[in-house]
SEMI-918528 format. One record per atom (N, C-alpha, C, O): residue in one letter; x, y, z; chain. Coordinates in steps of 0.2 Angstrom, whole numbers, plus 5000, padded with zeros to 4 digits. Layout:
# residues N
rest  east  north  up  kette
a  X  Y  Z  A
...
This chain:
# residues 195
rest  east  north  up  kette
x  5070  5062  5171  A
x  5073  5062  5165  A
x  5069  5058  5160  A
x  5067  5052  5161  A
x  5068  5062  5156  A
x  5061  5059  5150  A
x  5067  5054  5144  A
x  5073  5056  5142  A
x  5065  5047  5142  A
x  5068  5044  5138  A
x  5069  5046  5130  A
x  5064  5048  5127  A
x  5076  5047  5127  A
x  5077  5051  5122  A
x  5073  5052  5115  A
x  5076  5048  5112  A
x  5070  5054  5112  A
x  5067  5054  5106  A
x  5070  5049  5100  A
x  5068  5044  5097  A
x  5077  5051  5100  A
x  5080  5047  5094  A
x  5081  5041  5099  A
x  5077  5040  5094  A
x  5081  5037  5102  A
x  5081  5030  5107  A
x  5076  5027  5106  A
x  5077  5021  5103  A
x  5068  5030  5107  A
x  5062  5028  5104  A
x  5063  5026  5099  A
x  5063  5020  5098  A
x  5065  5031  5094  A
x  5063  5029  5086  A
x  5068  5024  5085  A
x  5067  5020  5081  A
x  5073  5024  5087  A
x  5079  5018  5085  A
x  5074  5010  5087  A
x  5073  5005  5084  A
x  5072  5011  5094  A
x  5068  5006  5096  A
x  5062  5002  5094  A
x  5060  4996  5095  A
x  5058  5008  5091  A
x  5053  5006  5086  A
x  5055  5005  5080  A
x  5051  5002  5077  A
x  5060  5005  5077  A
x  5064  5003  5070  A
x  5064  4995  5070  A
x  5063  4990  5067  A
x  5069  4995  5079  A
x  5072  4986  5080  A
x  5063  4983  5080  A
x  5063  4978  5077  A
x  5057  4985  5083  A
x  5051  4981  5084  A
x  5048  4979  5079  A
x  5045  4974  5078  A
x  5050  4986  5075  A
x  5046  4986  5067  A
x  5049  4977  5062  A
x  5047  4972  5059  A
x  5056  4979  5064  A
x  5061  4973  5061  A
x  5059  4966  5062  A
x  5058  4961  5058  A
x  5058  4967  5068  A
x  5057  4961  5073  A
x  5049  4957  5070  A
x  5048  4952  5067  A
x  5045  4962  5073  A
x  5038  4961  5069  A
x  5037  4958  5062  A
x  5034  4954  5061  A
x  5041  4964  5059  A
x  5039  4961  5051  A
x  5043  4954  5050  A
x  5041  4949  5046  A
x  5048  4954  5054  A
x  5052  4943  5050  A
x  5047  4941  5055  A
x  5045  4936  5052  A
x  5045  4941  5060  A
x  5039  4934  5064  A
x  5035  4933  5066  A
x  5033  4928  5069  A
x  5031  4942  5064  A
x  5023  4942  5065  A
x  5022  4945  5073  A
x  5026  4944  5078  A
x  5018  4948  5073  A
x  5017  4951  5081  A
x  5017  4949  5083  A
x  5022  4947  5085  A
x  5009  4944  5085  A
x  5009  4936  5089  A
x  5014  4934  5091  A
x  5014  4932  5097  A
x  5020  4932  5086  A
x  5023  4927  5089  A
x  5031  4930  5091  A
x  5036  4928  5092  A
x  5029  4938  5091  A
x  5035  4942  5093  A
x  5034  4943  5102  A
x  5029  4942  5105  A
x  5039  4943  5105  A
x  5040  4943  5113  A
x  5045  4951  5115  A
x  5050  4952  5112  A
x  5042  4954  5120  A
x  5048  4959  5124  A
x  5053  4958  5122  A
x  5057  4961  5120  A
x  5053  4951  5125  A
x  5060  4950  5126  A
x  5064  4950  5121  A
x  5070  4950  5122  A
x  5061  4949  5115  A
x  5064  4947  5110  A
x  5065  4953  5107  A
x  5071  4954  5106  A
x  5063  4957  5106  A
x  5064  4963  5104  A
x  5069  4966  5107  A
x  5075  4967  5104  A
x  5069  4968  5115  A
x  5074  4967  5120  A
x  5082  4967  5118  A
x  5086  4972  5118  A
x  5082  4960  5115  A
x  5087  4959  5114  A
x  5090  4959  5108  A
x  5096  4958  5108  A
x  5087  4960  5103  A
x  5090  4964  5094  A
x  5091  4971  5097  A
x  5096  4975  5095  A
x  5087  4974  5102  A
x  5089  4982  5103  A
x  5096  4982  5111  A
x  5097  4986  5115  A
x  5098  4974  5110  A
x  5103  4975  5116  A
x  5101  4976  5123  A
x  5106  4977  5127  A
x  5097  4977  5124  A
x  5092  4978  5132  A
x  5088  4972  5135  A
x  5086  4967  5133  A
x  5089  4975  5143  A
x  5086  4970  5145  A
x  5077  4968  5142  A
x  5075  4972  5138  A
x  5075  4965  5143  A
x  5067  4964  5142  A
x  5065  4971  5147  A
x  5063  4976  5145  A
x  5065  4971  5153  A
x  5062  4976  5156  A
x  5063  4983  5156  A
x  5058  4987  5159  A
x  5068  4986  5154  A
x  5072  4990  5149  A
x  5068  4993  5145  A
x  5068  4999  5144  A
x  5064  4990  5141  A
x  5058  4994  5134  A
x  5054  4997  5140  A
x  5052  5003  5139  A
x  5054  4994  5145  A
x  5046  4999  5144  A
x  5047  5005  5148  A
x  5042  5008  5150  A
x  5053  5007  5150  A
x  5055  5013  5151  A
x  5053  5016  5145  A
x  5050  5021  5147  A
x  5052  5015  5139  A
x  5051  5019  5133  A
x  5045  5017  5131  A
x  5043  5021  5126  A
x  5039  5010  5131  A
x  5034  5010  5131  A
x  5031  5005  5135  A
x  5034  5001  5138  A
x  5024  5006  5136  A
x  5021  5004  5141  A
x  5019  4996  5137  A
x  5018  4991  5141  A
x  5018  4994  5132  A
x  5017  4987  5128  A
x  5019  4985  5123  A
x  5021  4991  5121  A
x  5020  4980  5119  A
x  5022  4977  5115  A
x  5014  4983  5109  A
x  5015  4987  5104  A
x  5010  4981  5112  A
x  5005  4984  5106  A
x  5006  4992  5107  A
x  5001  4994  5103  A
x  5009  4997  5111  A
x  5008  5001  5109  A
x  5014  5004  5106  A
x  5015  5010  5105  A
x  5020  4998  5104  A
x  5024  4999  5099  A
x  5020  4999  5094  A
x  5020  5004  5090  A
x  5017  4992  5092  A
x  5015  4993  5084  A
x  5011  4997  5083  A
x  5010  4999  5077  A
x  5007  4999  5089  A
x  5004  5005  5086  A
x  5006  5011  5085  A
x  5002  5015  5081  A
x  5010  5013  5086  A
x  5018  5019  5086  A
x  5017  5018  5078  A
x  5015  5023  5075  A
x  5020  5012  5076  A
x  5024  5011  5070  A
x  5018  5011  5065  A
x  5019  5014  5060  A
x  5013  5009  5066  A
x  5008  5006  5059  A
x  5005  5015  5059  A
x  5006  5018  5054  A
x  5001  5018  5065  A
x  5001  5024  5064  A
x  5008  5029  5060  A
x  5008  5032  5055  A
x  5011  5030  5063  A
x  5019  5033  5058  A
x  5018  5031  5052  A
x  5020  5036  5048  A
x  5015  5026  5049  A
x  5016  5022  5043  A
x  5013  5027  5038  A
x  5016  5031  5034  A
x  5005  5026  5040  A
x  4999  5030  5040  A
x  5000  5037  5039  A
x  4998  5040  5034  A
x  5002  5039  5045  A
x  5002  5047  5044  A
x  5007  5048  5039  A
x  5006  5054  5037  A
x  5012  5046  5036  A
x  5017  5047  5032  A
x  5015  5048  5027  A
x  5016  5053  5023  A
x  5010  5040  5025  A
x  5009  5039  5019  A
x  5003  5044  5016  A
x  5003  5047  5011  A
x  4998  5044  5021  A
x  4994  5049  5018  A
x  4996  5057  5019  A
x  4992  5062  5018  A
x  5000  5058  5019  A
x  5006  5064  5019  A
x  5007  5066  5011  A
x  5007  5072  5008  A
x  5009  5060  5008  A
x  5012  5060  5003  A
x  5007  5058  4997  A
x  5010  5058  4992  A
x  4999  5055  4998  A
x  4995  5054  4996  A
x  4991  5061  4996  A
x  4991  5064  4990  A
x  4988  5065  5000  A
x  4985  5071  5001  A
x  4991  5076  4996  A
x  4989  5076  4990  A
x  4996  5078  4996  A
x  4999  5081  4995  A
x  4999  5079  4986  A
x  5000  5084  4982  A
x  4998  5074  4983  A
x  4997  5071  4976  A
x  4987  5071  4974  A
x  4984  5072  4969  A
x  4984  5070  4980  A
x  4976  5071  4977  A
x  4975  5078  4978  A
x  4969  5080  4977  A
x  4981  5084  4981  A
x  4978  5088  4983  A
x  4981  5094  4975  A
x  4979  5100  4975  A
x  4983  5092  4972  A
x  4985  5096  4965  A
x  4979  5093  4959  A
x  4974  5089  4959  A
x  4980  5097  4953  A
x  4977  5099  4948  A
x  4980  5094  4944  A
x  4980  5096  4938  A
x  4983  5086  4945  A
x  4984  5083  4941  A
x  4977  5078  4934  A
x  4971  5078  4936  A
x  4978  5076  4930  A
x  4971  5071  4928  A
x  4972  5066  4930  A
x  4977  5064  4932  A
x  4967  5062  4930  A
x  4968  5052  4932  A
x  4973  5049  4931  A
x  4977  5047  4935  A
x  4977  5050  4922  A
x  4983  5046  4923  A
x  4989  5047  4928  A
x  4990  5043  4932  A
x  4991  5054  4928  A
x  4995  5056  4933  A
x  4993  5057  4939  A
x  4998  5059  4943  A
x  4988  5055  4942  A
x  4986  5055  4948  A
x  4987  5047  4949  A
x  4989  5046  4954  A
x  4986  5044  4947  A
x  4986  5036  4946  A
x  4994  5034  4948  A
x  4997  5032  4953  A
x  4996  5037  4943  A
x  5005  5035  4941  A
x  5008  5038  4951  A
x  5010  5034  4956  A
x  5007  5046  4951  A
x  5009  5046  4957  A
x  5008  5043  4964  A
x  5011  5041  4968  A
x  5001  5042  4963  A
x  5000  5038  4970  A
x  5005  5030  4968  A
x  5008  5028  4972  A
x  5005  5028  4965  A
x  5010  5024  4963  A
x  5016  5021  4965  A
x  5017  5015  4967  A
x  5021  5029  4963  A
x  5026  5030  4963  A
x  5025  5031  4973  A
x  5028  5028  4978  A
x  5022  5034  4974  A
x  5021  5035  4983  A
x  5022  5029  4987  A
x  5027  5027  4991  A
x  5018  5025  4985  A
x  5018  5022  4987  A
x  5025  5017  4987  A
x  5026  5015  4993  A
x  5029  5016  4982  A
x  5034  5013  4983  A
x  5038  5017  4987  A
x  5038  5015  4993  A
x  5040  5024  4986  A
x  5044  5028  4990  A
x  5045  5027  4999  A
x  5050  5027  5002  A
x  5036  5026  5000  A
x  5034  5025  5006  A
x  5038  5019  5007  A
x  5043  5019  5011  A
x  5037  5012  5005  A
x  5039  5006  5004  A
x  5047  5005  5008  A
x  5048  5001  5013  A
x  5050  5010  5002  A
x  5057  5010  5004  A
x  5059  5011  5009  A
x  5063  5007  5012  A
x  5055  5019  5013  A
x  5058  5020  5019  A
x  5057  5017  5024  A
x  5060  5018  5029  A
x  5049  5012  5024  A
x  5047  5011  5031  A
x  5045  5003  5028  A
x  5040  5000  5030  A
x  5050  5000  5024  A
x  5048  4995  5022  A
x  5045  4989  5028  A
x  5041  4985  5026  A
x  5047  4989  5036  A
x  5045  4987  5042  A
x  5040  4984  5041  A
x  5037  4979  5040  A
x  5037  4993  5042  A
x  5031  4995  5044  A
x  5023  4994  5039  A
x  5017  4994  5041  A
x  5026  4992  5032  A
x  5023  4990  5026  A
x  5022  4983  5026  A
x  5018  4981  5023  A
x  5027  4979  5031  A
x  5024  4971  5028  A
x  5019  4970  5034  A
x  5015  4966  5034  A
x  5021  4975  5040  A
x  5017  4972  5046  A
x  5011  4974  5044  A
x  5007  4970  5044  A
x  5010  4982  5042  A
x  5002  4983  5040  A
x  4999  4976  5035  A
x  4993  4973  5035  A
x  5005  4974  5029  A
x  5001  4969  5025  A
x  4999  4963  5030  A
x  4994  4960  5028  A
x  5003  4961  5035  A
x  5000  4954  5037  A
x  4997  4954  5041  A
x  4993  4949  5042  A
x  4997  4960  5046  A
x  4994  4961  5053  A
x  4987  4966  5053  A
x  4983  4966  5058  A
x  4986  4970  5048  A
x  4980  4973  5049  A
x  4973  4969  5049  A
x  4968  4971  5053  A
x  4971  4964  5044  A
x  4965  4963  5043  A
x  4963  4959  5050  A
x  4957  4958  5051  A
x  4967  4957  5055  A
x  4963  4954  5061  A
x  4965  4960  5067  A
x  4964  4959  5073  A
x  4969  4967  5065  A
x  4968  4970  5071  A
x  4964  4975  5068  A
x  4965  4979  5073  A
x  4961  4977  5064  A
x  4955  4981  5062  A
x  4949  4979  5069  A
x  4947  4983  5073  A
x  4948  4974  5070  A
x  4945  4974  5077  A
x  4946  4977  5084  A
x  4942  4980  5087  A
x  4949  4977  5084  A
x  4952  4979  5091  A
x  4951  4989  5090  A
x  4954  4992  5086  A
x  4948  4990  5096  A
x  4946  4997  5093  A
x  4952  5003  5096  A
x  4951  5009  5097  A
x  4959  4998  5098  A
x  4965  5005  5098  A
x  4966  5006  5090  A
x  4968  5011  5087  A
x  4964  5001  5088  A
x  4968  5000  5081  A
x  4959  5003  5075  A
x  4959  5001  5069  A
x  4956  5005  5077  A
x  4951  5009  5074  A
x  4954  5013  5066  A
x  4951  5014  5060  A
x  4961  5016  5068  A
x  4962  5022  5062  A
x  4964  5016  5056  A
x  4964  5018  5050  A
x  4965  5009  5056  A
x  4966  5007  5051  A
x  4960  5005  5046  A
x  4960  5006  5040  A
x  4955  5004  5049  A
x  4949  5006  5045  A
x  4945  5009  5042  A
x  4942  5007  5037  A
x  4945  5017  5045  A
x  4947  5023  5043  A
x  4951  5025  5038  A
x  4950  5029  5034  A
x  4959  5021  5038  A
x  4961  5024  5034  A
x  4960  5020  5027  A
x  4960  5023  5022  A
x  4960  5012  5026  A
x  4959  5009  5022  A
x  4952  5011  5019  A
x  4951  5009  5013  A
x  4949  5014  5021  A
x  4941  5016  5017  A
x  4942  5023  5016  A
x  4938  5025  5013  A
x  4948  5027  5016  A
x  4951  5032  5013  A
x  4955  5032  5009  A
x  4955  5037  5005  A
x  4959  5027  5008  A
x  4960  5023  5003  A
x  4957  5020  4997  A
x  4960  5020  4991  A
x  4953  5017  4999  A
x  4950  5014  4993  A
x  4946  5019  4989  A
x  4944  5019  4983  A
x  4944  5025  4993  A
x  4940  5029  4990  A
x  4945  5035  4986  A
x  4943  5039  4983  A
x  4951  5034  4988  A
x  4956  5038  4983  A
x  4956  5034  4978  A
x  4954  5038  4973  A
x  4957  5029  4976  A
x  4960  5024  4972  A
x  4954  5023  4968  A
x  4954  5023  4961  A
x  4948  5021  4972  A
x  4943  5022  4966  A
x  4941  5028  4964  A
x  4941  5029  4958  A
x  4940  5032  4967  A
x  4940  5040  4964  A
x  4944  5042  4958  A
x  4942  5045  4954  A
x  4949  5039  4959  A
x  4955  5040  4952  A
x  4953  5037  4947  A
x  4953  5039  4941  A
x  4951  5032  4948  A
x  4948  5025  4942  A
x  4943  5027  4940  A
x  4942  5027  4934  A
x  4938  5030  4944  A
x  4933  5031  4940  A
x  4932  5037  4937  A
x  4927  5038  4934  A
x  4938  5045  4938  A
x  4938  5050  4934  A
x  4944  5049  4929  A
x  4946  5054  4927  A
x  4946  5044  4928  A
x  4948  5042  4923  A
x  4943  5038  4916  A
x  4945  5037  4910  A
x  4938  5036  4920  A
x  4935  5029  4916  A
x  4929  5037  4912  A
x  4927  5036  4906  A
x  4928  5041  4915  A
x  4922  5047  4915  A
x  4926  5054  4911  A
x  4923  5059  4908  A
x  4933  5053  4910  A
x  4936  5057  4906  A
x  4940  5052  4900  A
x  4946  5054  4898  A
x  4938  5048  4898  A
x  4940  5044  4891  A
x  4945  5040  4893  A
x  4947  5036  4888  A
x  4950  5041  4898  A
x  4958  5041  4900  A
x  4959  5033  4899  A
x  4963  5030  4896  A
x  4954  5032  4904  A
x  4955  5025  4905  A
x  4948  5020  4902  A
x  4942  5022  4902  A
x  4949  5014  4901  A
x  4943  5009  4897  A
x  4939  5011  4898  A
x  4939  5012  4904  A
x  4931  5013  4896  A
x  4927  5009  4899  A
x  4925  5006  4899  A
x  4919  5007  4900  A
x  4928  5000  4898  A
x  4922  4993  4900  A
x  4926  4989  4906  A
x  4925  4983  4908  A
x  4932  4995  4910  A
x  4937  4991  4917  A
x  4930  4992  4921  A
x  4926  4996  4922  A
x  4930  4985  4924  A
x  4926  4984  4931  A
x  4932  4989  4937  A
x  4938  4987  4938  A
x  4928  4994  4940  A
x  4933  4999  4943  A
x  4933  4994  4950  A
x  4939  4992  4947  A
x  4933  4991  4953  A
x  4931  4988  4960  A
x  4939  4986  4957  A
x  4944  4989  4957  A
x  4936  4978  4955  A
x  4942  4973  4951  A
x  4949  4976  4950  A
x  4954  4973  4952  A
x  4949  4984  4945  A
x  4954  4986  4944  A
x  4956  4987  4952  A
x  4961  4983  4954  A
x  4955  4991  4955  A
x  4956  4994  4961  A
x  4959  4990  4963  A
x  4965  4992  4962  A
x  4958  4984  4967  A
x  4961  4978  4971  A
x  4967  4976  4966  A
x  4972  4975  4969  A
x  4966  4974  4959  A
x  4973  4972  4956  A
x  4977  4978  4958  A
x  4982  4976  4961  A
x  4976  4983  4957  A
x  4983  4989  4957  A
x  4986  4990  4964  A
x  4992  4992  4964  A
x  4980  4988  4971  A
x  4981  4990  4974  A
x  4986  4983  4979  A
x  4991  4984  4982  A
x  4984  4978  4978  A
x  4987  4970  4978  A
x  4994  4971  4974  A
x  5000  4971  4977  A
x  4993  4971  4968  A
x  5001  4972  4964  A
x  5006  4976  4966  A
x  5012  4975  4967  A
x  5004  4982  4967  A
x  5010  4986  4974  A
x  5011  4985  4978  A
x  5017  4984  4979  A
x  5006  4983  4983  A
x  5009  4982  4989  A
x  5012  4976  4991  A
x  5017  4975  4995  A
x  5008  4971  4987  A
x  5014  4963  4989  A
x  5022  4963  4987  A
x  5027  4960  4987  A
x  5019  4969  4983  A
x  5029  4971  4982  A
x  5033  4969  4988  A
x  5038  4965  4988  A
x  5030  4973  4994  A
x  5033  4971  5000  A
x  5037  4966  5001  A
x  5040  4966  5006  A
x  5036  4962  4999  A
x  5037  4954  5002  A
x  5043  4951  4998  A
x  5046  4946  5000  A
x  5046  4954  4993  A
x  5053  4955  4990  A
x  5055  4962  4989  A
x  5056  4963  4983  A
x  5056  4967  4991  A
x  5057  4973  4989  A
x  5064  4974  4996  A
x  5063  4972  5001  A
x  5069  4977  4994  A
x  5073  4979  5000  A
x  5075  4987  4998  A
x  5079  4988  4994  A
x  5073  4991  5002  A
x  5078  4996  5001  A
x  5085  4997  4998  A
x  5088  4993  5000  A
x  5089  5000  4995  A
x  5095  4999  4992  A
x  5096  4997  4988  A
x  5101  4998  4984  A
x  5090  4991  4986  A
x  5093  4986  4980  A
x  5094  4989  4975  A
x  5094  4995  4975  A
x  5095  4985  4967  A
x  5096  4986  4962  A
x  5091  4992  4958  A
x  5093  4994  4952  A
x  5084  4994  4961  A
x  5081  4999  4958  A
x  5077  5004  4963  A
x  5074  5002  4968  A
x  5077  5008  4962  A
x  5076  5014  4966  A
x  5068  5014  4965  A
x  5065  5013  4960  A
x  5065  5015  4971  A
x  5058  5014  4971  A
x  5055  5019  4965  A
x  5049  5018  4966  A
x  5055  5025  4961  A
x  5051  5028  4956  A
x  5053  5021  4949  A
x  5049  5019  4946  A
x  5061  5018  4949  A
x  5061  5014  4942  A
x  5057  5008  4943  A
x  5055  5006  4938  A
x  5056  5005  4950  A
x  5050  5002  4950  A
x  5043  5004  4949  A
x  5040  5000  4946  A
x  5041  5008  4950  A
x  5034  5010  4951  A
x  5033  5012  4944  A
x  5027  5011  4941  A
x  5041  5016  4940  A
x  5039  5014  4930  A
x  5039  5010  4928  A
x  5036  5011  4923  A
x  5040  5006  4930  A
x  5040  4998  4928  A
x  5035  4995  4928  A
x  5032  4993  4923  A
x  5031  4995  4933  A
x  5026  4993  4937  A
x  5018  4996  4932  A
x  5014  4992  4930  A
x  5019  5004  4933  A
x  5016  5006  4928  A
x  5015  5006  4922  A
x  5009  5007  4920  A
x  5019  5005  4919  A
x  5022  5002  4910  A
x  5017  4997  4910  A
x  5013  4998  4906  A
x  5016  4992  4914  A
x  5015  4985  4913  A
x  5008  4986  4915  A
x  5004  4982  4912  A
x  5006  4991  4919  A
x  4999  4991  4918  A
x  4995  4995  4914  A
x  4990  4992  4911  A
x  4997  5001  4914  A
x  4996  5003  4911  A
x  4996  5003  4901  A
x  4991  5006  4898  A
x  5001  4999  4899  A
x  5003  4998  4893  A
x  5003  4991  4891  A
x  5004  4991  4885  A
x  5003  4988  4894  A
x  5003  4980  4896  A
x  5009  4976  4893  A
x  5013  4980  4889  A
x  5011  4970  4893  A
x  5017  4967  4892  A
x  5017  4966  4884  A
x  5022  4968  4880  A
x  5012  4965  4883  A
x  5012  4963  4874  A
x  5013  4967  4870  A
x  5010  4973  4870  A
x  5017  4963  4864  A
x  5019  4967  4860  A
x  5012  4969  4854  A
x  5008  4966  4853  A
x  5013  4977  4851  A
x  5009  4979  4849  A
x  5008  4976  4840  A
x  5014  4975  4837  A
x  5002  4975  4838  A
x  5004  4972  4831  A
x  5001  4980  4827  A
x  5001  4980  4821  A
């Protein structure tokens, strides 16, 4: 008897949990184990290691997100609205797999080594090249300044979304698109009042 599908994904949800409040490193079987009510020896009925949960999870992250990224660079929008939606995705993503978004934010830059974990690389260099890609046919169709350093902007836009993560909760008081207007508004239009 092969272990349940929905059991897995339940158990990867408690790892992702577990992960993102104390860091992988300092996360243990056992501990996960026991947030999912089981023994320690118990998980690996449904995985063979601790890292090939996170790799479960950070890849799901990944395919999700560029799911919903492909599907926004794959239409006939211009720079602004292509800008705004990846955006707005981004938060979205946030919401659902909020876990999974803090563990890539603290956890990737030392497991990009390790060549199970190769697709994060891959995917941040498809990444940056979406994001600059938008910057700079925006910068090339009038939309946006041109005197933005695109690199500089990139990193601010991409820094200012993501570290959302680190107070953002699912549920709360705003829905991830009135975030991501907000958000936008503010870079896009900036704080100050116009004279």
């Amino acid at each position: 008897m092969s272990p349940s599908p929905e059991r897995r994904e339940e158990l990867l949800a408690t790892a992702a949990e577990v992960f993102a409040a104390q860091g992988y490193n300092a996360t243990t079987v056992r501990k996960i184990a026991d947030e999912a009510g089981l023994l320690a020896g118990s998980l690996y009925y449904y995985f063979d290691s601790k890292e090939s949960m996170l790799d479960e999870i950070l890849s799901g992250f990944l395919t999700e997100l560029w799911a919903r990224y492909d599907a926004v660079l794959g239409t006939d929008l211009g720079p602004r609205e292509t800008l705004e939606a990846l955006v707005t995705e981004s938060f979205r993503e946030m919401d659902q797999r909020r876990a999974a978004v803090a563990i890539y934010q603290r956890e990737s830059k030392h497991l990009q080594n390790q060549p199970r974990f190769a697709f994060l690389v891959e995917s941040q260099k498809k990444f940056e090249k979406a994001w600059l890609g938008t910057l700079e046919r925006g910068v090339a169709a009038e939309v946006f300044r041109a005197d933005l350093d695109i690199r500089l902007t990139y990193r601010f836009l991409r820094d200012t979304v993501w570290v959302a993560v680190s107070w953002y909760r699912p549920g709360g008081q705003h829905s991830p698109e009135e975030i991501a207007r907000q958000y936008l508004s503010m870079v896009l239009e900036g704080i100050a009042l116009r004279e």
